[in-house]
Backbone and ligand atoms as CSV (ligand in chain L), in Angstrom:
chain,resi,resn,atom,element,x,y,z
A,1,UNK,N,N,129.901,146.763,71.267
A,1,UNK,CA,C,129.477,146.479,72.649
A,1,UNK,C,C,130.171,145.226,73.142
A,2,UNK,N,N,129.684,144.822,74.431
A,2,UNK,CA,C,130.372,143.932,74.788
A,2,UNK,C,C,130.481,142.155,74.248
A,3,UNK,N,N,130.958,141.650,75.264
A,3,UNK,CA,C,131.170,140.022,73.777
A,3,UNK,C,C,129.995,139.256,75.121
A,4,UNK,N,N,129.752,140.020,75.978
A,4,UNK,CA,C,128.986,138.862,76.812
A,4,UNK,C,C,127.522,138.398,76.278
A,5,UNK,N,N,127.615,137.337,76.263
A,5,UNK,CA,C,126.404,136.831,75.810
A,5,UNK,C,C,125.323,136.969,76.723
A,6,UNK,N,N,124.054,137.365,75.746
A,6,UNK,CA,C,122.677,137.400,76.992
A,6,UNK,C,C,121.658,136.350,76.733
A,7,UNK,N,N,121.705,135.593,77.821
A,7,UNK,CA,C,120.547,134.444,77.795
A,7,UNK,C,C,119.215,134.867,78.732
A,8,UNK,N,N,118.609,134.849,77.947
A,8,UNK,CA,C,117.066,135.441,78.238
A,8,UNK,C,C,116.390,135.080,78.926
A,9,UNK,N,N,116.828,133.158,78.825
A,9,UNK,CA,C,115.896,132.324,79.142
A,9,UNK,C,C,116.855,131.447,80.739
A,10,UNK,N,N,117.526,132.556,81.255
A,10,UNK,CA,C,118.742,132.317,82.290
A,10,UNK,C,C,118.170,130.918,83.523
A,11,UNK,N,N,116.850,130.724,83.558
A,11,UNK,CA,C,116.076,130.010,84.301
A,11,UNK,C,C,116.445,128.532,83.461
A,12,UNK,N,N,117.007,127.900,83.078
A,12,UNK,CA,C,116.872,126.960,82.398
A,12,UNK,C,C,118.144,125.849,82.754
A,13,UNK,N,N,117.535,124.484,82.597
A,13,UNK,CA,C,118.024,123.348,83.374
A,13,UNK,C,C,119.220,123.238,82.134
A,14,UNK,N,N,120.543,123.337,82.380
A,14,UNK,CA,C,121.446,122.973,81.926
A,14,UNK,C,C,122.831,121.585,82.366
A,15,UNK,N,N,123.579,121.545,81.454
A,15,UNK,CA,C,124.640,121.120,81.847
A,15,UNK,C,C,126.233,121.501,81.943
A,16,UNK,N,N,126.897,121.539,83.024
A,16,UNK,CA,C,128.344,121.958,82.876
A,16,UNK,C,C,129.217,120.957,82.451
A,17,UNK,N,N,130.294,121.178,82.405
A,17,UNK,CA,C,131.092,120.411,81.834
A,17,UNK,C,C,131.839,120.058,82.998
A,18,UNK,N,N,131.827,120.795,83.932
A,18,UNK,CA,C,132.866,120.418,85.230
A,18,UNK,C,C,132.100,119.960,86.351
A,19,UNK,N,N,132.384,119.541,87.569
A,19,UNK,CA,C,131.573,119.036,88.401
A,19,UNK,C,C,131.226,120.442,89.473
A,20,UNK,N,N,130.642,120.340,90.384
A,20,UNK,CA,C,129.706,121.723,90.937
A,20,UNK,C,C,129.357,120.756,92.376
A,21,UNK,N,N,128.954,121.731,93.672
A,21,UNK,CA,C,128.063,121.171,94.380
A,21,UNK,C,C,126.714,121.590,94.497
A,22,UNK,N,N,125.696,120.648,94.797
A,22,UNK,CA,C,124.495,121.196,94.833
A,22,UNK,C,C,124.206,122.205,95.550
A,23,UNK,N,N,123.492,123.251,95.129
A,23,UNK,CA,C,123.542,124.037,96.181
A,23,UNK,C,C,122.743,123.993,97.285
A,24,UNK,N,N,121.500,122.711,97.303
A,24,UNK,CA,C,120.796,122.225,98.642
A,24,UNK,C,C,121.016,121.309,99.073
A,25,UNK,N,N,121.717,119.891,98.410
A,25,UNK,CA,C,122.028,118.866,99.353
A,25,UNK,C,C,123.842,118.667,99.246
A,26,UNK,N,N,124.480,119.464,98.785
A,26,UNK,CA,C,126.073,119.623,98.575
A,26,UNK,C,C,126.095,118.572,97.454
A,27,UNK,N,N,125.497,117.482,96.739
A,27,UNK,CA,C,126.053,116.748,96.231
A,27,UNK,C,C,127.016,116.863,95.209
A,28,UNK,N,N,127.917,116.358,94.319
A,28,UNK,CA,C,128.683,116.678,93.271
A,28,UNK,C,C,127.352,116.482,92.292
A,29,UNK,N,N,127.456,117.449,91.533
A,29,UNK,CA,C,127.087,117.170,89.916
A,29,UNK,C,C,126.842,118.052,89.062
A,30,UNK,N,N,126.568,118.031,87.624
A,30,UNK,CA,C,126.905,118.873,86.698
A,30,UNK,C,C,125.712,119.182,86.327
A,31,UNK,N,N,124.697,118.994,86.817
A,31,UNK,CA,C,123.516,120.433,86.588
A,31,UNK,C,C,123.801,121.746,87.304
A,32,UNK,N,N,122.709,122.431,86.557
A,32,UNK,CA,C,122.749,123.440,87.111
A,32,UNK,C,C,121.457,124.149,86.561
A,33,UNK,N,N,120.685,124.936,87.746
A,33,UNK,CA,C,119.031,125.277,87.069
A,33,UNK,C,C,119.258,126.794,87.293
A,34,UNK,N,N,119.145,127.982,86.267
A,34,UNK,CA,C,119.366,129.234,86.147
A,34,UNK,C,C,120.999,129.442,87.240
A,35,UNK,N,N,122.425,128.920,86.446
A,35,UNK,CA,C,122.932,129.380,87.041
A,35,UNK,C,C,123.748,128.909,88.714
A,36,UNK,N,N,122.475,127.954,89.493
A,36,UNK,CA,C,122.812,127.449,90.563
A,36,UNK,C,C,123.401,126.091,89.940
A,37,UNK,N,N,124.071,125.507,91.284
A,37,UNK,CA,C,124.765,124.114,90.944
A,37,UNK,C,C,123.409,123.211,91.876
A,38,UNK,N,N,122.900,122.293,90.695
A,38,UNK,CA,C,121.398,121.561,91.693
A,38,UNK,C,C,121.899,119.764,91.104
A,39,UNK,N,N,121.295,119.099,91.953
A,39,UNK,CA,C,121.543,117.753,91.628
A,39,UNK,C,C,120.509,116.697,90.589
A,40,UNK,N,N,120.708,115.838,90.462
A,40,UNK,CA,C,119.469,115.894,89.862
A,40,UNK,C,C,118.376,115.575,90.822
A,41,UNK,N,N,118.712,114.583,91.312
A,41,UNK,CA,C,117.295,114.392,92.991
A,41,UNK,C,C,116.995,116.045,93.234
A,42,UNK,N,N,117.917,117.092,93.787
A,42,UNK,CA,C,117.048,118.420,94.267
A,42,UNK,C,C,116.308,119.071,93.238
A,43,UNK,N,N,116.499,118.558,91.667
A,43,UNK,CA,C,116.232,119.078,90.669
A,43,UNK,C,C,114.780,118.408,90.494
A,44,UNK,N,N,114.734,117.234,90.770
A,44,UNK,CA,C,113.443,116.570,90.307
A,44,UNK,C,C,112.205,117.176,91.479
A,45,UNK,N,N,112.605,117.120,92.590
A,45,UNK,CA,C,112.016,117.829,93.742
A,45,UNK,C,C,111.181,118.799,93.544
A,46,UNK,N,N,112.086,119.683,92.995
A,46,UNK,CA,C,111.805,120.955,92.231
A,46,UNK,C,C,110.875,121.459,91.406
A,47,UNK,N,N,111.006,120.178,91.005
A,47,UNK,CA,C,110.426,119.960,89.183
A,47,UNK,C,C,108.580,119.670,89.846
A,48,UNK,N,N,108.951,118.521,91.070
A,48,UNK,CA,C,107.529,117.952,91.250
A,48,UNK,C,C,106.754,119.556,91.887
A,49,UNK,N,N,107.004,120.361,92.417
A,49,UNK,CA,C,106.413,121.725,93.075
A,49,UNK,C,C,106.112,122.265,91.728
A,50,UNK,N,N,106.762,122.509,90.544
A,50,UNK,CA,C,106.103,123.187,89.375
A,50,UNK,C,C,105.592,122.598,88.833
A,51,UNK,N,N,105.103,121.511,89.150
A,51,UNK,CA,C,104.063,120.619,88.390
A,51,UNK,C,C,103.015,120.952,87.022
A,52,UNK,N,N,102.992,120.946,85.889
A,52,UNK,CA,C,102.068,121.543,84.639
A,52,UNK,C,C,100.834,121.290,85.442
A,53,UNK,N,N,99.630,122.129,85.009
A,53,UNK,CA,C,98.494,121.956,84.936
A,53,UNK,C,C,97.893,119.979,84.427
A,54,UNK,N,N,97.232,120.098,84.900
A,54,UNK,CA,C,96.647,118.575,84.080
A,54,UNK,C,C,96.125,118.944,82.992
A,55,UNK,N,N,96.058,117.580,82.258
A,55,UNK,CA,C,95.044,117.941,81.052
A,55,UNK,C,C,93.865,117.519,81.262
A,56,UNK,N,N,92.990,117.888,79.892
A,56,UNK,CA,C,91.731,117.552,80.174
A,56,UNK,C,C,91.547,116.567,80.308
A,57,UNK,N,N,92.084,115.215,80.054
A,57,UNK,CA,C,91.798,113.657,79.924
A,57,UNK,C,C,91.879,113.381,81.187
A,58,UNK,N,N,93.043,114.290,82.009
A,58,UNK,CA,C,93.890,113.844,83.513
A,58,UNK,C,C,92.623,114.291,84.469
A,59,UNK,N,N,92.319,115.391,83.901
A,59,UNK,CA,C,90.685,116.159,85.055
A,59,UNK,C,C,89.668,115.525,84.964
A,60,UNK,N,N,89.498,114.734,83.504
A,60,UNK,CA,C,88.265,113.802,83.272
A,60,UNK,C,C,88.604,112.686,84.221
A,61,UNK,N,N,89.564,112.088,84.341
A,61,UNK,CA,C,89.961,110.707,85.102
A,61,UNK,C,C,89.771,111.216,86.371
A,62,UNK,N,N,90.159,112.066,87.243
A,62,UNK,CA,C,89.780,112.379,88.216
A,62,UNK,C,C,88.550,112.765,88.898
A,63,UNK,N,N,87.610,113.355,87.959
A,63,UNK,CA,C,86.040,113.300,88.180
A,63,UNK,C,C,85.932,112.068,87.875
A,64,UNK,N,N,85.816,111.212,87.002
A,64,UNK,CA,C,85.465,109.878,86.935
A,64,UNK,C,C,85.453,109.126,88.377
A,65,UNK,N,N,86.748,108.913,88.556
A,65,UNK,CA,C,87.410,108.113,89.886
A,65,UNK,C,C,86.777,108.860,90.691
A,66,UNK,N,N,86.445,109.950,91.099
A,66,UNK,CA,C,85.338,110.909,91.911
A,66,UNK,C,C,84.215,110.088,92.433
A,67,UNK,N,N,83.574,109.962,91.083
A,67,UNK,CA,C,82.499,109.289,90.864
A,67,UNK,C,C,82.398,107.731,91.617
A,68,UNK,N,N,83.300,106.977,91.180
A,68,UNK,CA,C,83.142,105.586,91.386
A,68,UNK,C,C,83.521,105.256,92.843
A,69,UNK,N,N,84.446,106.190,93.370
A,69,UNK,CA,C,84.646,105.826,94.941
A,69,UNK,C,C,83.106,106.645,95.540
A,70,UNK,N,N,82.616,107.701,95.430
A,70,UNK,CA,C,81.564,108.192,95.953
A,70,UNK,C,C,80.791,107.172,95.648
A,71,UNK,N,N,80.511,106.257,94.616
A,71,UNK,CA,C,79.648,104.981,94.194
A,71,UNK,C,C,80.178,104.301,95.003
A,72,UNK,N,N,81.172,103.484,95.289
A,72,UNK,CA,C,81.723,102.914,96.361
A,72,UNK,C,C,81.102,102.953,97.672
A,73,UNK,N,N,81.391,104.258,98.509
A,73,UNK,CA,C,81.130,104.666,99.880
A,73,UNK,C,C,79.200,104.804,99.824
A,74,UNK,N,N,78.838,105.186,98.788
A,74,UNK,CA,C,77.241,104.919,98.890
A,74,UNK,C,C,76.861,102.722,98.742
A,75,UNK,N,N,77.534,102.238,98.035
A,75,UNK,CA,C,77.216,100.576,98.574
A,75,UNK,C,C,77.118,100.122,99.531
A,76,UNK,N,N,78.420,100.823,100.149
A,76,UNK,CA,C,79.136,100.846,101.592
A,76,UNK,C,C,78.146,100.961,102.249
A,77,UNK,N,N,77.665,102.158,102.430
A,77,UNK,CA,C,76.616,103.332,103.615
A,77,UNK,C,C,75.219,102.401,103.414
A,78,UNK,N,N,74.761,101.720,102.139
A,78,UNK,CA,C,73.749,101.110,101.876
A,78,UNK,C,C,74.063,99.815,102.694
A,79,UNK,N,N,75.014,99.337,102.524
A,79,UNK,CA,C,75.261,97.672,103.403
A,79,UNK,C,C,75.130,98.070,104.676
A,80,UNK,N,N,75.726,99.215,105.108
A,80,UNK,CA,C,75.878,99.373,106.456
A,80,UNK,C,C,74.802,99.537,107.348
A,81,UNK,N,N,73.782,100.413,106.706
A,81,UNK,CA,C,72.281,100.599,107.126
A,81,UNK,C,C,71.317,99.461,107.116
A,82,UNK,N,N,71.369,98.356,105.853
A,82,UNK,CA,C,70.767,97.387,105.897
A,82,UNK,C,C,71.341,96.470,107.403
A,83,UNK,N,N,72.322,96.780,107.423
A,83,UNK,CA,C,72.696,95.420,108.424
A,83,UNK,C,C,72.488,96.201,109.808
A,84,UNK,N,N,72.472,97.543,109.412
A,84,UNK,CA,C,72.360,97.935,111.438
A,84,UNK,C,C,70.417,98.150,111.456
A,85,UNK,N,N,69.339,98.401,110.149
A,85,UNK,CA,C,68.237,97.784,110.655
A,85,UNK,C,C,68.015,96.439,110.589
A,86,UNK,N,N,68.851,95.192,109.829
A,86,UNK,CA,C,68.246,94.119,110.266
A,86,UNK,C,C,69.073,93.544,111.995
A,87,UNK,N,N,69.886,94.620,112.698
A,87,UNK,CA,C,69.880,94.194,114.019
A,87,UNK,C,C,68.474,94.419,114.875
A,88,UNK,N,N,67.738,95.258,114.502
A,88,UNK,CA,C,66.155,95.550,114.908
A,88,UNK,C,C,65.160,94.639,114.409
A,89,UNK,N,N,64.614,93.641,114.184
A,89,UNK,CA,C,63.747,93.167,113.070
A,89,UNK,C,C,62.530,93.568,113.610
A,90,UNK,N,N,62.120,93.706,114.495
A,90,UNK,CA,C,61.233,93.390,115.327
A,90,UNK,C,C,61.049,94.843,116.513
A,91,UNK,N,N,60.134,95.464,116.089
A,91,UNK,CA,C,60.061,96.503,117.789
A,91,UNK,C,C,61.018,97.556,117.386
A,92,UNK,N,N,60.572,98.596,118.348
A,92,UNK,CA,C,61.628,99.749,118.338
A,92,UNK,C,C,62.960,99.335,119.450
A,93,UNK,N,N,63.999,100.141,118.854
A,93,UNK,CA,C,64.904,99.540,119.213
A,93,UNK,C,C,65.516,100.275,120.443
A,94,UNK,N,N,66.279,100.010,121.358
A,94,UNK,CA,C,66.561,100.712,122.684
A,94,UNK,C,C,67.319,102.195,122.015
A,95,UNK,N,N,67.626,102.823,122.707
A,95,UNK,CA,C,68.092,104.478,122.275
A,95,UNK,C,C,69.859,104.090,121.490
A,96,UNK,N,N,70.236,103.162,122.381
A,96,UNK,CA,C,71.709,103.052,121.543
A,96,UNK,C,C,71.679,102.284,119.938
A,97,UNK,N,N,70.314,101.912,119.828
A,97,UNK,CA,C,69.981,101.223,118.639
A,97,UNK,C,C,69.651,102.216,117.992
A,98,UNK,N,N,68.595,103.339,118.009
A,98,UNK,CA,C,68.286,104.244,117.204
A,98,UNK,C,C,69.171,105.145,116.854
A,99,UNK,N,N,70.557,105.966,118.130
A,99,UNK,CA,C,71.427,106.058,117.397
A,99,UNK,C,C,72.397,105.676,116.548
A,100,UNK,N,N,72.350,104.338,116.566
A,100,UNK,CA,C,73.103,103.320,115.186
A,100,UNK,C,C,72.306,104.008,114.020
A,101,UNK,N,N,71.149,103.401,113.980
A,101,UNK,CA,C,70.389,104.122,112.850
A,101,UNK,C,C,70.546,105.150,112.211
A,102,UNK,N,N,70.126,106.196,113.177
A,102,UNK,CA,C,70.621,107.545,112.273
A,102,UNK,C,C,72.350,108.015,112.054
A,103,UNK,N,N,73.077,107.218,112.749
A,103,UNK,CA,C,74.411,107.092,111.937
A,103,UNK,C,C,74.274,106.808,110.649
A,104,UNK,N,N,73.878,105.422,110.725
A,104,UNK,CA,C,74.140,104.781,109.142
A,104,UNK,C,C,73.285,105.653,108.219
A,105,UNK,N,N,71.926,106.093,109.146
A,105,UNK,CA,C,70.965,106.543,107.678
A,105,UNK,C,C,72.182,107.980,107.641
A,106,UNK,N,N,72.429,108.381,108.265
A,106,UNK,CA,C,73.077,110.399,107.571
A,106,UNK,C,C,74.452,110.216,107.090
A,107,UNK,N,N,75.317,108.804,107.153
A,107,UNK,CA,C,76.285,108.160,106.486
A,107,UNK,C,C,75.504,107.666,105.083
A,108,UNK,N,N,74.560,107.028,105.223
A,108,UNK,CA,C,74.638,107.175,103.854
A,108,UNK,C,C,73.446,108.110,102.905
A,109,UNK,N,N,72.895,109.266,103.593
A,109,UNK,CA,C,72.728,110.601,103.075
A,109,UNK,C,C,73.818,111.361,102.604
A,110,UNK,N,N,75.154,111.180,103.680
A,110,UNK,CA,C,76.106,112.380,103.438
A,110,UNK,C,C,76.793,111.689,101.861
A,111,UNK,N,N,77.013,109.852,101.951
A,111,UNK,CA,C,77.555,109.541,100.868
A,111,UNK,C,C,76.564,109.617,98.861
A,112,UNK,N,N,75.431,110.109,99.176
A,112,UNK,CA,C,74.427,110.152,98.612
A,112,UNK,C,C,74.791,111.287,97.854
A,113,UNK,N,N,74.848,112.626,98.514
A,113,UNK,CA,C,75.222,113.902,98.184
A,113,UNK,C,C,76.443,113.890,97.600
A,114,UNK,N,N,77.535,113.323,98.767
A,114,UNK,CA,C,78.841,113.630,97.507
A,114,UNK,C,C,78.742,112.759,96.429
A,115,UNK,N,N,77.916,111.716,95.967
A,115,UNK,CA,C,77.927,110.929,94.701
A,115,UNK,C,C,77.179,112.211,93.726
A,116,UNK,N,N,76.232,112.682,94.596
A,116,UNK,CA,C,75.503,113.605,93.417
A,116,UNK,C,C,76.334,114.897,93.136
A,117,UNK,N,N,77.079,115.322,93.663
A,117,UNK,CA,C,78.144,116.120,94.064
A,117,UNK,C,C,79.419,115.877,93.039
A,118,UNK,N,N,79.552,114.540,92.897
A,118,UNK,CA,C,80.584,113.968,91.988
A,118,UNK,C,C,79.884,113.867,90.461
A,119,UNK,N,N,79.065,113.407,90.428
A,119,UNK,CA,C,77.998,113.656,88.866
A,119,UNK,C,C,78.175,115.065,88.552
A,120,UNK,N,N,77.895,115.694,89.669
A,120,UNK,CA,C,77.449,117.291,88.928
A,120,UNK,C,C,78.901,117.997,88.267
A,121,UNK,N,N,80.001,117.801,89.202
A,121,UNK,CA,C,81.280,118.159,88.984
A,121,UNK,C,C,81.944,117.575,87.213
A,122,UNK,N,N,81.766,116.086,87.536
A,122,UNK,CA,C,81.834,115.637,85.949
A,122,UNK,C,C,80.987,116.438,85.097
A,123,UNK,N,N,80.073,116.428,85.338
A,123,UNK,CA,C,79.014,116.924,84.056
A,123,UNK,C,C,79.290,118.646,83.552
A,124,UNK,N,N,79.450,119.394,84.972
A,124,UNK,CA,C,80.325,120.657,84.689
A,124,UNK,C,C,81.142,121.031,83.954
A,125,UNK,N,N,82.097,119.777,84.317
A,125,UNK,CA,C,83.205,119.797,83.504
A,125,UNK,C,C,83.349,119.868,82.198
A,126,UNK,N,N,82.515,118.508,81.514
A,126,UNK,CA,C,82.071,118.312,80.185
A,126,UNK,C,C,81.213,119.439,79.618
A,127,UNK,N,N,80.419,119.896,80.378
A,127,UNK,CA,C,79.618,121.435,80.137
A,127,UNK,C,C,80.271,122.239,79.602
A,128,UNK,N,N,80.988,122.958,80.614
A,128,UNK,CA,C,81.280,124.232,80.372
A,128,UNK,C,C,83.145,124.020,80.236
A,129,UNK,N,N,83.831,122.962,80.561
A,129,UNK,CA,C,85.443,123.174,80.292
A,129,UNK,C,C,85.769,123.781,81.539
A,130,UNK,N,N,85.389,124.460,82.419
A,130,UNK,CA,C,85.406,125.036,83.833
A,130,UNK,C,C,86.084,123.832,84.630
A,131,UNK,N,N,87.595,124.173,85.287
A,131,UNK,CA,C,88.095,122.738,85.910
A,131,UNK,C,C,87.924,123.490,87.505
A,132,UNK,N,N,87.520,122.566,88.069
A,132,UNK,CA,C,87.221,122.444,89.713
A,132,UNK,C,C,88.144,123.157,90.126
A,133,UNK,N,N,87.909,124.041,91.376
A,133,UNK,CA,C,89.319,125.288,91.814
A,133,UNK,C,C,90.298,123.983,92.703
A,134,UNK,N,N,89.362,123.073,92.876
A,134,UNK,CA,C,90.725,121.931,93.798
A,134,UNK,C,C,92.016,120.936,93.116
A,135,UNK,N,N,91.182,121.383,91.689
A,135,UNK,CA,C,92.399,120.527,90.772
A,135,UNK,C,C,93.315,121.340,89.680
A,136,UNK,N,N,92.530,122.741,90.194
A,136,UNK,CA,C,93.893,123.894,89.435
A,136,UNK,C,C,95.005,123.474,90.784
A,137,UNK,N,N,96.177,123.689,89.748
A,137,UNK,CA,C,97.217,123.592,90.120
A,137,UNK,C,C,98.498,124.865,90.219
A,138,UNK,N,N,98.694,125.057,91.527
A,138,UNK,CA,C,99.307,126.453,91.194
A,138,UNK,C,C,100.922,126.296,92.220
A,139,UNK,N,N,101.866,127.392,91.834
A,139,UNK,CA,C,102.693,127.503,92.394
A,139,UNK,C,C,103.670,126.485,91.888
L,1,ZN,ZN,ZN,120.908,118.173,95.696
């Protein structure tokens, strides 16, 4: 049969020996990814869109950090409410005062939930190994 060689794995980041242009930004250079002439900048580009999955340590750090900014924005929502009822000390407050209020109080309800929201997600995680559909990584 014939002498041509078959590479299986034809998708694969190589090197030429001669110079090439890229085939997306023209540059000169001697990569080449399945075949095309790529640079290394269009190559790394590339590379960042096929990104691996994370690992588990990388998904744990990210529920973590979840956690501590949702801890964050609930201090926040807590300072913020203390200081818009101590503008009232005294008496009910005119209507543009009470809507301050229920700003801050459902600011820091809404930041309340995603903290508990962020617990539950960690704890899932550690549960069952099940990674959040927002931190699969696809394409
Ligand atoms: Zn290029």
């Amino acid at each position: 049969m014939g002498l041509t060689p078959k590479y299986s794995g034809a998708m694969v980041l190589g090197v030429r020996d001669c110079m090439a242009q890229c085939a997306y930004c023209q540059t000169e250079t001697q990569l080449h990814y399945g075949g095309t002439p790529i640079c290394v900048k269009c190559s790394e580009e590339r590379e960042v869109k096929r990104k691996p999955p994370l690992t588990q340590n990388e998904i744990r750090r990210v529920l973590v950090d979840g956690i501590v900014k949702a801890t964050a924005r609930v201090s926040a929502a807590n300072e913020g409410f203390s200081a818009t009822m101590s503008q009232f000390p005294s008496g009910l407050p005119h209507p543009d005062g009470v809507q301050r209020i229920k700003n801050a109080s459902h600011e820091l309800s809404a930041a309340r939930k995603e903290m508990m929201r962020a617990h539950q997600r960690l704890n899932e995680f550690i549960d069952t190994g099940v990674v959040p559909d927002d931190l699969k990584q696809t394409g």
